[in-house]
C-alpha positions in Angstrom: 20.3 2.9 -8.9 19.1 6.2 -9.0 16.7 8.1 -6.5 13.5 9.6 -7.5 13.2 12.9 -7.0 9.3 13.1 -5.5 7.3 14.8 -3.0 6.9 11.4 -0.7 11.0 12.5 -0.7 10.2 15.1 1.2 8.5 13.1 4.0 9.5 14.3 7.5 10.2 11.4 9.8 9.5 12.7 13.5 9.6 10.3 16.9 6.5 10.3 18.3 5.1 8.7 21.8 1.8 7.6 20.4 1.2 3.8 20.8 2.4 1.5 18.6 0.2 -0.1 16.0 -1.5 -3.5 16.7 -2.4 -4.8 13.2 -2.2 -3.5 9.8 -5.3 -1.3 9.9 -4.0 0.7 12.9 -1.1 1.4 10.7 -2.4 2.4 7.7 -4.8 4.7 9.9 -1.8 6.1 11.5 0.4 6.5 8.5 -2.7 8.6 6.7 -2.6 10.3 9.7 1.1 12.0 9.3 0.8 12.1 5.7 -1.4 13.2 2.9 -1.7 10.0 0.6 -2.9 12.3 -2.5 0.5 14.0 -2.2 2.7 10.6 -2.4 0.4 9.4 -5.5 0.9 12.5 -7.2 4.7 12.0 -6.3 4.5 8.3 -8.1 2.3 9.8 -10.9 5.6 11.8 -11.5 8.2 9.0 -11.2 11.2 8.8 -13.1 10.5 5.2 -13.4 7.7 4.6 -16.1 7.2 0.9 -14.0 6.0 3.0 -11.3 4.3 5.0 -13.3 2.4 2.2 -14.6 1.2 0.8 -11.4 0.2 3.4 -10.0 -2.1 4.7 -12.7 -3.3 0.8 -13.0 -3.9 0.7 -9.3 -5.6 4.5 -8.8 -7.9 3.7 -12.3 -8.8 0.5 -10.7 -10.1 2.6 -7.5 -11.9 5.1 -9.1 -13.6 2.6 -11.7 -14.8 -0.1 -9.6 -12.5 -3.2 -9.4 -13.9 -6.5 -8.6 -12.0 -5.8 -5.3 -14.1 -2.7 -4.7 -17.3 -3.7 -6.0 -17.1 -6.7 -3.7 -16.6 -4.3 -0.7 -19.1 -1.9 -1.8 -21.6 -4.5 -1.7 -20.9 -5.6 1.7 -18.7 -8.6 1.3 -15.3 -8.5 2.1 -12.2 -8.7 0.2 -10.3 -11.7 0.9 -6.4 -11.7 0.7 -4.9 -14.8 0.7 -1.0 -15.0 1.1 0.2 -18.0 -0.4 3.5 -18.5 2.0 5.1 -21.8 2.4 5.5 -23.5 5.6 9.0 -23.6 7.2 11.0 -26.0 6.3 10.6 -28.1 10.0 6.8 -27.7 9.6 6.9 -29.3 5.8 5.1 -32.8 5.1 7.3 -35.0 3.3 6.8 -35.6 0.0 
């Protein structure tokens, strides 16, 4: 498998003593933060790989366009994820 040679490559990793994240939010706040997310699109934009190439485009047109996901936040509702996980297999109903 070969690497990708892009800007997010070039990401410095540094230790820091800040507080750890408590949900997802905190750490997407965070990670936007240390790093400039129009840099690491541009680095996908210019993938090797023309999968990632693909979704990213898909994903940033989508954004900029007005999805049903953002229209549906513009508008005050709220996007709803729902993660479709199954249970563990001790927690399982018989079937």
């Amino acid at each position: 498998m070969s690497k990708n040679k892009t800007s997010a490559d070039s990401i410095e990793i540094t230790p820091r003593r800040a507080k750890k994240p408590r949900n997802q939010r905190e750490l997407g706040q965070a990670v936007f933060a240390e790093v400039d997310p129009v840099a690491v699109a541009r680095g996908l934009l210019n993938s090797e790989s023309e999968t990632v190439k693909v979704r990213t485009l898909e994903t940033l047109v989508n954004w900029a366009f007005r999805s049903p996901a953002a229209e549906s936040k513009d508008s005050g509702g709220q996007v709803q994820i729902v993660w479709d996980l199954l249970a563990p297999l001790n927690k399982r109903k018989p079937s």
